[in-house]
DOROMI-591215 format. One record per residue (C-alpha): x, y, z; residue in three letters. Coordinates in nm, 2 decimals. Example, Ala and Ser with C-alpha at 12.3 -4.5 7.8 and 13.67 -1.06 7.14 Angstrom:
2
NODE        x        y        z     r
NODE     1.23    -0.45     0.78   ALA
NODE     1.37    -0.11     0.71   SER
***
This chain:
370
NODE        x        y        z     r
NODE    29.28    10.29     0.17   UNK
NODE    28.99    10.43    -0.03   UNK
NODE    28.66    10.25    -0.14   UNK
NODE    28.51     9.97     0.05   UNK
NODE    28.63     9.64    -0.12   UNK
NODE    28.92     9.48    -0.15   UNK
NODE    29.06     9.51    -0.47   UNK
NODE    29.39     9.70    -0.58   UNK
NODE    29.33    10.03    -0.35   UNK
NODE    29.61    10.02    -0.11   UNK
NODE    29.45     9.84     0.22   UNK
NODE    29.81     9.93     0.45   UNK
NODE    29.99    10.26     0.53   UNK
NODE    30.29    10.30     0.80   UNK
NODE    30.23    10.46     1.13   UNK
NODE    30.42    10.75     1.00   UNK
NODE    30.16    10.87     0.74   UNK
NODE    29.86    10.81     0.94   UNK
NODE    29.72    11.14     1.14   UNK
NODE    29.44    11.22     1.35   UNK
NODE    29.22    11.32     1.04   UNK
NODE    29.23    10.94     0.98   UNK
NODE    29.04    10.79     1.22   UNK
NODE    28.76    10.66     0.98   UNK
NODE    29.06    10.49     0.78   UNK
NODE    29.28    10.37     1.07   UNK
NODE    29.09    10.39     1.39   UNK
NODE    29.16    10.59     1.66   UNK
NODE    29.50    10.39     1.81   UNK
NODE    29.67    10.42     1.49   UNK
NODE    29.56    10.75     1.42   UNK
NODE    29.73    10.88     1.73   UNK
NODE    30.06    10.67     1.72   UNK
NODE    30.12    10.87     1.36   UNK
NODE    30.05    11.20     1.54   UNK
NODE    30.29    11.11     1.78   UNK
NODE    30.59    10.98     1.51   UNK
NODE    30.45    11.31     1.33   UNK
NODE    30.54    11.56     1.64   UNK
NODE    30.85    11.36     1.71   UNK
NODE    30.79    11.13     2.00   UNK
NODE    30.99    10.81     2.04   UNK
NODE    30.69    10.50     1.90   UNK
NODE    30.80    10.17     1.75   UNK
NODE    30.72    10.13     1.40   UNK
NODE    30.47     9.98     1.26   UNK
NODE    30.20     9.94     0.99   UNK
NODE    29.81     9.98     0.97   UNK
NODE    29.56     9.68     0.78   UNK
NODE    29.28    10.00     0.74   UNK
NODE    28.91     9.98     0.79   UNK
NODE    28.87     9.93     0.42   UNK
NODE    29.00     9.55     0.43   UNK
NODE    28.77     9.50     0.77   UNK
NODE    28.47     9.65     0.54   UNK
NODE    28.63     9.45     0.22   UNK
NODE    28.63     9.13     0.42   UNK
NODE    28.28     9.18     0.54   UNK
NODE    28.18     9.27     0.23   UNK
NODE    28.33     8.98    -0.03   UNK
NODE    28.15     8.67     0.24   UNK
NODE    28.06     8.74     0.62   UNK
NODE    27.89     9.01     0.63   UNK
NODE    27.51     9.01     0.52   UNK
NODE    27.52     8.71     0.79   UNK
NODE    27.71     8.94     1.09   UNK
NODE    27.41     9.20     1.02   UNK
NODE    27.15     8.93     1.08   UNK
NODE    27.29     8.81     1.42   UNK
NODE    27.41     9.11     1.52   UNK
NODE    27.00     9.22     1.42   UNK
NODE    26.89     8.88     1.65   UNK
NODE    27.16     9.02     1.92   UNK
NODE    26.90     9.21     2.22   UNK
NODE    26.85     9.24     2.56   UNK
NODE    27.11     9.32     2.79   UNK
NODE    27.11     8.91     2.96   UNK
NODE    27.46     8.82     2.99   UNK
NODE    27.48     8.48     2.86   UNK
NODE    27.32     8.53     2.56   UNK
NODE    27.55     8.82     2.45   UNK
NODE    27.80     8.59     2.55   UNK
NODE    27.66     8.34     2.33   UNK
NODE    27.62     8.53     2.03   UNK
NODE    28.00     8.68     2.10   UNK
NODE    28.09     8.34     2.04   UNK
NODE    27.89     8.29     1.67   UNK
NODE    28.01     8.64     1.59   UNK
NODE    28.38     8.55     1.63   UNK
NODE    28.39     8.21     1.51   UNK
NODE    28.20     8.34     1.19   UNK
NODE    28.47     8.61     1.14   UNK
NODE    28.78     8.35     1.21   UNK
NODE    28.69     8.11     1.00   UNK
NODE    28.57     8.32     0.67   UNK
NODE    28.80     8.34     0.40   UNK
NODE    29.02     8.61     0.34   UNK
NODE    29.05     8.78     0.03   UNK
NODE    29.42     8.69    -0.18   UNK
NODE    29.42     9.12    -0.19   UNK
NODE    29.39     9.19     0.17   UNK
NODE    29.62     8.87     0.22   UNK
NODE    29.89     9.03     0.02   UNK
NODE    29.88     9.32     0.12   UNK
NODE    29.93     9.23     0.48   UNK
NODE    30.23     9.02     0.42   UNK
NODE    30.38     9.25     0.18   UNK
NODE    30.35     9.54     0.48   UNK
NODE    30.50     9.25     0.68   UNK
NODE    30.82     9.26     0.49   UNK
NODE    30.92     9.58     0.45   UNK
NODE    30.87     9.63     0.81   UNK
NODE    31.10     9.35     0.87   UNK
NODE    31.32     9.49     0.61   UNK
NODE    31.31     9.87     0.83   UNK
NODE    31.38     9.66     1.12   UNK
NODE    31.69     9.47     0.97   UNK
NODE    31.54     9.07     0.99   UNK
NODE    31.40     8.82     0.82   UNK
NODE    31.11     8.72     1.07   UNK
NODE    30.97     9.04     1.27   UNK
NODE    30.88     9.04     1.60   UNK
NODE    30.53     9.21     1.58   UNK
NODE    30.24     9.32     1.84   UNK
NODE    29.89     9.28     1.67   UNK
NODE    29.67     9.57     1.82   UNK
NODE    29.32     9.66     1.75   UNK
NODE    29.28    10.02     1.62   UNK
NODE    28.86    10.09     1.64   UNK
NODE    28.71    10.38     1.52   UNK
NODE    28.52    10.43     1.84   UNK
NODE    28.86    10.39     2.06   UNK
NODE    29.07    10.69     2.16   UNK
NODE    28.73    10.93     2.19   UNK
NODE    28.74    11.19     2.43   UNK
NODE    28.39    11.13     2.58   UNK
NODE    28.40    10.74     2.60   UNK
NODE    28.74    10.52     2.69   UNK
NODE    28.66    10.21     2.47   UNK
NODE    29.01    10.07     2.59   UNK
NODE    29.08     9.77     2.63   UNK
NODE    28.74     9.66     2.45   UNK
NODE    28.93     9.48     2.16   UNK
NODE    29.28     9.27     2.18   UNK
NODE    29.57     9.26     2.13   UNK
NODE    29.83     8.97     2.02   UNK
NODE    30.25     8.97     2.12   UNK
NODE    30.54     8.83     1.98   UNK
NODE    30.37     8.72     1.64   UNK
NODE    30.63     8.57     1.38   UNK
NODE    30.55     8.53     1.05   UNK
NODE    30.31     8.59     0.77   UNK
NODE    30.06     8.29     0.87   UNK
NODE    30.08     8.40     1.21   UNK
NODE    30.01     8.73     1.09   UNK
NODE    29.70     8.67     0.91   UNK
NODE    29.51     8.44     1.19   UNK
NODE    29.59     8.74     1.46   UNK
NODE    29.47     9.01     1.23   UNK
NODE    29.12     8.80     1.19   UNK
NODE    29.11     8.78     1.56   UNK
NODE    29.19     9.11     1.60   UNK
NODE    28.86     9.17     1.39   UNK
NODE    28.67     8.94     1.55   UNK
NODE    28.75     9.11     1.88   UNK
NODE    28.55     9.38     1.79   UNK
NODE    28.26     9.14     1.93   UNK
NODE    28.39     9.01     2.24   UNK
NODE    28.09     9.06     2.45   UNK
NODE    28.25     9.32     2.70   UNK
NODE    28.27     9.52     2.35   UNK
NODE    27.94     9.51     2.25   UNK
NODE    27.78     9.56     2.66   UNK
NODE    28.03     9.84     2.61   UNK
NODE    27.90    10.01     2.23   UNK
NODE    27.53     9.97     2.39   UNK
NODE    27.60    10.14     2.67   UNK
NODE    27.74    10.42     2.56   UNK
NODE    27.48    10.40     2.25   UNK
NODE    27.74    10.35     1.96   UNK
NODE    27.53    10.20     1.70   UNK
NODE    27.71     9.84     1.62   UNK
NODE    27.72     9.92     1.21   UNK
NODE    27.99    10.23     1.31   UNK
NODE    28.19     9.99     1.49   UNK
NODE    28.49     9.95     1.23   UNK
NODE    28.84     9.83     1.30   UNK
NODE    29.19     9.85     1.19   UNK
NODE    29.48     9.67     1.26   UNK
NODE    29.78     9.81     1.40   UNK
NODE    30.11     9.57     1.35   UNK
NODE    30.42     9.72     1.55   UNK
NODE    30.74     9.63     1.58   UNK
NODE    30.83     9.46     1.92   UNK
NODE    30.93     9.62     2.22   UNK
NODE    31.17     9.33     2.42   UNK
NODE    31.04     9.53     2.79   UNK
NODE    31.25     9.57     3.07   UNK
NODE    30.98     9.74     3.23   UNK
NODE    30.65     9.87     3.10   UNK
NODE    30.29    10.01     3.26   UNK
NODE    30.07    10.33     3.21   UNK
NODE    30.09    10.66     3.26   UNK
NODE    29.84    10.95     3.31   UNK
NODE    29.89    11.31     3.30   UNK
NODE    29.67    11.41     3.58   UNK
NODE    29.59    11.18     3.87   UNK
NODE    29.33    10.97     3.83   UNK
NODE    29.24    10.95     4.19   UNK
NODE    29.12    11.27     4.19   UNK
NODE    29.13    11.43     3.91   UNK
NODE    29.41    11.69     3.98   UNK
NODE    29.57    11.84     3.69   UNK
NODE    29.89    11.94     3.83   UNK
NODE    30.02    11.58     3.87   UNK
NODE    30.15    11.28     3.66   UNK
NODE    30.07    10.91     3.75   UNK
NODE    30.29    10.66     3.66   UNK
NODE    30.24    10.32     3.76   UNK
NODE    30.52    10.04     3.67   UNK
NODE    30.58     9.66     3.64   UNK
NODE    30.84     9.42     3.56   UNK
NODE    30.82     9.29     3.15   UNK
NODE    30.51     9.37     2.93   UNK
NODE    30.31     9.65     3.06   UNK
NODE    29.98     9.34     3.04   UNK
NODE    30.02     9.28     3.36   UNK
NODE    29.95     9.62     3.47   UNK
NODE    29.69     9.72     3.23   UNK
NODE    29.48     9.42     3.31   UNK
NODE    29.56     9.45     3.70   UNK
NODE    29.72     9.15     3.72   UNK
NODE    29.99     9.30     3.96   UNK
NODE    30.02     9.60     4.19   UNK
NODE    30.26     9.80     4.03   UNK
NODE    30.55    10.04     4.19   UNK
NODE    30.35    10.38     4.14   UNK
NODE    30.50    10.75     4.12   UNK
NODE    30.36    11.06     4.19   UNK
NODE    30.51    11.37     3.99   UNK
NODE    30.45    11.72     3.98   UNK
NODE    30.35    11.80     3.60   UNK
NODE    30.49    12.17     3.66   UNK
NODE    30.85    12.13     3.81   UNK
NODE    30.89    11.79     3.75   UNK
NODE    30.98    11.72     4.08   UNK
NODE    30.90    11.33     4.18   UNK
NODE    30.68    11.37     4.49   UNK
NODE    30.64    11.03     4.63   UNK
NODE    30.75    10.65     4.48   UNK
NODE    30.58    10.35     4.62   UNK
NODE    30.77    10.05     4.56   UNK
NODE    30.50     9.74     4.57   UNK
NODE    30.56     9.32     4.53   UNK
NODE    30.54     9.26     4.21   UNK
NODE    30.47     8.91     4.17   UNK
NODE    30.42     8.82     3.84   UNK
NODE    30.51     8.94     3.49   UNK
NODE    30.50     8.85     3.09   UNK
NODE    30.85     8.76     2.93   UNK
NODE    30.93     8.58     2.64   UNK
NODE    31.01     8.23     2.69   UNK
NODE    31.29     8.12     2.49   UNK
NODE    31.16     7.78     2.46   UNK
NODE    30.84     7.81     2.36   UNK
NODE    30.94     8.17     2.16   UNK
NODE    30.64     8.31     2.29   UNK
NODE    30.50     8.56     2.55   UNK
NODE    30.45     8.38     2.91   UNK
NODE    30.34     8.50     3.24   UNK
NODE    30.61     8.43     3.49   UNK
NODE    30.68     8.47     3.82   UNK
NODE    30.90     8.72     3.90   UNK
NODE    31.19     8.61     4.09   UNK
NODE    31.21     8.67     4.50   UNK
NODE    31.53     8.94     4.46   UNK
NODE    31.32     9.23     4.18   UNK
NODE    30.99     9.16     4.35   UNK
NODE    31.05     9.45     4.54   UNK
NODE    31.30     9.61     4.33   UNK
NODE    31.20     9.91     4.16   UNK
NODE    31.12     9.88     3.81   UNK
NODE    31.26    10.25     3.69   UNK
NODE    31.56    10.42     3.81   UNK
NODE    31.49    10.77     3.86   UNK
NODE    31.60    10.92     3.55   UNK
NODE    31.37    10.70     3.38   UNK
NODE    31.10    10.82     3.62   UNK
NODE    31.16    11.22     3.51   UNK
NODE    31.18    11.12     3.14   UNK
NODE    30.87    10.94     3.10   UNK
NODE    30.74    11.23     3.28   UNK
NODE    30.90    11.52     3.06   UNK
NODE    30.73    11.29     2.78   UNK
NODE    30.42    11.26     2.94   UNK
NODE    30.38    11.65     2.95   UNK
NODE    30.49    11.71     2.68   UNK
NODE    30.22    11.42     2.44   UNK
NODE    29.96    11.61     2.63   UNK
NODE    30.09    11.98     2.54   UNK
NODE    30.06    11.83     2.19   UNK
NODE    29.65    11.66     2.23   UNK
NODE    29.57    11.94     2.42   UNK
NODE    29.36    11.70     2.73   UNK
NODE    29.49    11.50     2.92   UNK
NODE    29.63    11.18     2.86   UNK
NODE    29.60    10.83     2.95   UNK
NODE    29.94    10.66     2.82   UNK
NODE    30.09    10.35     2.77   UNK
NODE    30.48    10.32     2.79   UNK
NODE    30.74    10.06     2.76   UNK
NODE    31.20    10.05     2.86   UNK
NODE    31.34     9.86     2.58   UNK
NODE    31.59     9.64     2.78   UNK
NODE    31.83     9.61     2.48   UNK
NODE    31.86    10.01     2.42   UNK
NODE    32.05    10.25     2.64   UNK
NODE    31.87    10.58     2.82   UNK
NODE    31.69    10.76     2.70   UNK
NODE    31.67    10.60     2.35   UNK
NODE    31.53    10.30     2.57   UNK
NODE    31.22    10.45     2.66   UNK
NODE    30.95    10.40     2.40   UNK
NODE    30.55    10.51     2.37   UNK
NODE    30.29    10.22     2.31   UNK
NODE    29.99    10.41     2.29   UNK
NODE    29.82    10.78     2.40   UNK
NODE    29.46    10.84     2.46   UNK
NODE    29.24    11.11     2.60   UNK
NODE    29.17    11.03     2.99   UNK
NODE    28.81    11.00     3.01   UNK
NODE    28.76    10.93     3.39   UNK
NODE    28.78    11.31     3.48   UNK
NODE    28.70    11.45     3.12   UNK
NODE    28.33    11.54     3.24   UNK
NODE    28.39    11.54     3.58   UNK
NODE    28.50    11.81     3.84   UNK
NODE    28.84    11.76     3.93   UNK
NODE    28.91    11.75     4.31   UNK
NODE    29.26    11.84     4.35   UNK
NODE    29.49    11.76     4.62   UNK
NODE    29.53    12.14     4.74   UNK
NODE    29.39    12.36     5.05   UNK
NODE    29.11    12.58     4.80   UNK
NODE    28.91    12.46     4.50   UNK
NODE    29.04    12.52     4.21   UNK
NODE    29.44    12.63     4.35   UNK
NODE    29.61    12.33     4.16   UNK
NODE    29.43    12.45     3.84   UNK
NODE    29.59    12.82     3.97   UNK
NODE    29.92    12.68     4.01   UNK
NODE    29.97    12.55     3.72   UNK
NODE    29.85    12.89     3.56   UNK
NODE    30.08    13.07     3.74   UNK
NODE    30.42    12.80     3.70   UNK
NODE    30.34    12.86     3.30   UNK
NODE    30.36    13.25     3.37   UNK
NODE    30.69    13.17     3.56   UNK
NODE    30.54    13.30     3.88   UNK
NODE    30.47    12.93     4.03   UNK
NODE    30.63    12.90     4.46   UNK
NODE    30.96    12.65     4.46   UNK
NODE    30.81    12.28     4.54   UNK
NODE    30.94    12.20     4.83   UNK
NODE    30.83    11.81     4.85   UNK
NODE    31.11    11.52     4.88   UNK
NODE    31.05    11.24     4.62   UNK
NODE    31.11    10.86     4.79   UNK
NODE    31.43    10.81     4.54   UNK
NODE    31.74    10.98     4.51   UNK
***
């Protein structure tokens, strides 16, 4: 993925070859999935569409045209960056797609089908920015992502939408505000292999209610984790201690709604979830410590903590069923003082200090499951 056109320089690399040093090439999301293949972490496998094709795309039609609106684009009214969202995206969807880029995305395609052992994969599209994964500014969730998506035609249309959702207009409020100049925005696309979720949610290695380091949040729902990441549902939640792993309190909430595939239509749905696992938990606790041990573990190796996503491949047996989606530096408490759950400022910080010394008192907390 070198130069910026579209011609024979290889446009797609597997997760596995893509490290942190790549960023530029295969935006942040990427970048960090093939640190964690690297380091030996359990991620589904997948293939990047690099920066180069978005700035080959750009360059071989749309893109003296996207500088002019995106020049026109000012002011912080609503509508009208809503409006010019629209032209941005439409522009981008409907431009022709270079036969190079083309090929090369269907030819990555294959072989991952081939890895996987099937004709037709089952992919997720995912944005991979090159201002996402930062640790001063969480651009999550800014861009999109696209599920069970069959075939090379398929493959193609999401990967344009994927671009175009650079400029969704919560994106570009987003850049402004955090003053990332709009020509820096570039984007990859991550396709990765499908995930059929049991369960799914985030995760964060320090709790994001307060900013104490010494804990692990995880919060889980029933199917994809979308319904948790966009709040859709209140998930079951779990609070952990980071140092002893010891599972300090499960809440088990009413899940009422959750995205399965339906076998009709062969597509992701969002379902209602059926009156006997609404309150059900969603992990057994095994699954609870694991994703845990995991969780510790991916932010021994980043070094900050971690904002994680996490799916249970219902087809797979523990622990080979438990999968990461995605790992990001937590931003919420990054420049903040943390304000830990403890008697004295600054004693969960000392505790952990101490358990890492061996010197740490027994936890003597009762988790909610058994």
């Amino acid at each position: 993925m070198r130069g910026a056109t579209a011609g024979a320089a290889q446009l797609t690399r597997s997760f596995a070859a893509c490290r942190l040093g790549d960023i530029a090439l295969v935006g942040g999301k990427v970048a960090r999935l093939g640190e964690l293949i690297h380091a030996g972490f359990p991620v589904p496998p997948g293939f990047v569409l690099g920066t180069d094709a978005y700035a080959g795309f750009l360059g071989s039609g749309p893109g003296a045209q996207l500088a002019r609106m995106l020049a026109a684009t000012t002011g912080d009214d609503p509508a009208a960056l809503a409006a010019a969202s629209r032209r941005i995206r439409d522009l981008i969807e409907t431009s022709p797609v270079a036969d190079a880029i083309a090929e090369q995305l269907a030819l990555g395609y294959r072989r991952l089908a081939q890895a996987m052992g099937v004709d037709l994969a089952c992919v997720a599209v995912r944005s991979s920015a090159t201002s996402e994964c930062l640790a001063t500014h969480s651009f999550a969730g800014q861009q999109e992502t696209w599920l069970w998506v069959k075939g090379t035609d398929a493959l193609l249309a999401r990967t344009r939408q994927c671009w175009s959702s650079l400029f969704t207009a919560q994106a570009m409020a987003y850049r402004r505000s955090a003053g990332f100049p709009p020509e820096r925005a570039l984007i990859a696309v991550g396709v990765q292999a499908m995930v059929d979720a049991r369960a799914a949610g985030v995760l964060f290695t320090l709790n994001p209610g307060n900013g104490d380091p010494s804990k692990i949040v995880i919060e889980a729902g029933w199917g994809f984790g979308e319904s948790v990441v966009a709040g859709e549902v209140d998930p079951d939640r779990y609070l952990v201690d980071k140092v002893t792993l010891h599972l300090i309190s499960a809440t088990i909430a009413d899940k009422v709604c959750e995205y399965q595939v339906d076998g009709e239509l062969d597509a992701v749905r969002k379902m209602a979830v059926p009156a006997g696992r609404r309150t059900a938990p969603c992990l057994s606790a095994r699954e609870v410590m694991a994703l845990a041990a995991l969780a510790k573990r991916v932010e021994r190796h980043f070094g900050v903590p971690q904002d994680i996503e996490w799916a249970i491949d219902r087809h797979a047996a523990f622990p080979g069923n438990i999968v990461l989606l995605q790992s990001r530096p937590e931003t919420t408490w990054n420049t903040r003082q943390p304000r830990p759950d403890t008697a004295r400022p600054g004693a969960a910080v000392n505790y952990v200090m101490r358990a890492l010394k061996g010197s740490a008192p027994a936890n003597n907390a009762k988790g909610a499951m058994q």
